[in-house]
C-alpha positions in Angstrom: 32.1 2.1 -95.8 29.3 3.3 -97.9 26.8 3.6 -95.4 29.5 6.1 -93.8 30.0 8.0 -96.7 26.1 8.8 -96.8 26.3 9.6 -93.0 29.0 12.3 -93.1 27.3 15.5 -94.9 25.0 15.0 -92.2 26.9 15.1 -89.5 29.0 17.7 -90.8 25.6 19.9 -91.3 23.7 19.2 -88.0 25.5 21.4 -86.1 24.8 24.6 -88.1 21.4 23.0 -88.5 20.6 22.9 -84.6 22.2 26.7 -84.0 20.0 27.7 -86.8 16.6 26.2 -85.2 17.8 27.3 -82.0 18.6 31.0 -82.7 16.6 31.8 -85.6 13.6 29.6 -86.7 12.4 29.2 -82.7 12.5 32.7 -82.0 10.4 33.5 -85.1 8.1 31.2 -84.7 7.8 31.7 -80.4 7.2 35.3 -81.6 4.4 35.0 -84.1 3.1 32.8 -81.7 3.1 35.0 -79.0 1.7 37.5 -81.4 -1.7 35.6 -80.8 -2.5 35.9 -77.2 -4.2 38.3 -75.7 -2.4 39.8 -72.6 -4.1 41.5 -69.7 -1.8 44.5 -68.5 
């Protein structure tokens, strides 16, 4: 039971965790990244 209890937050979190990597922090980060290339038009 108390290995549960220390599980839950967790799992409660992770979801608004992964939408946050996944719509925010990825994006950002893709874009500064992409910042750094050199493109030939």
């Amino acid at each position: 039971m108390k290995n549960k209890s220390k599980i839950l937050p967790y799992l409660l979190v992770s979801p608004y965790i992964i939408h946050f990597l996944l719509f925010v922090a990825f994006p950002v980060v893709f874009s500064i990244v992409l910042t750094f290339h050199e493109w030939n038009i």
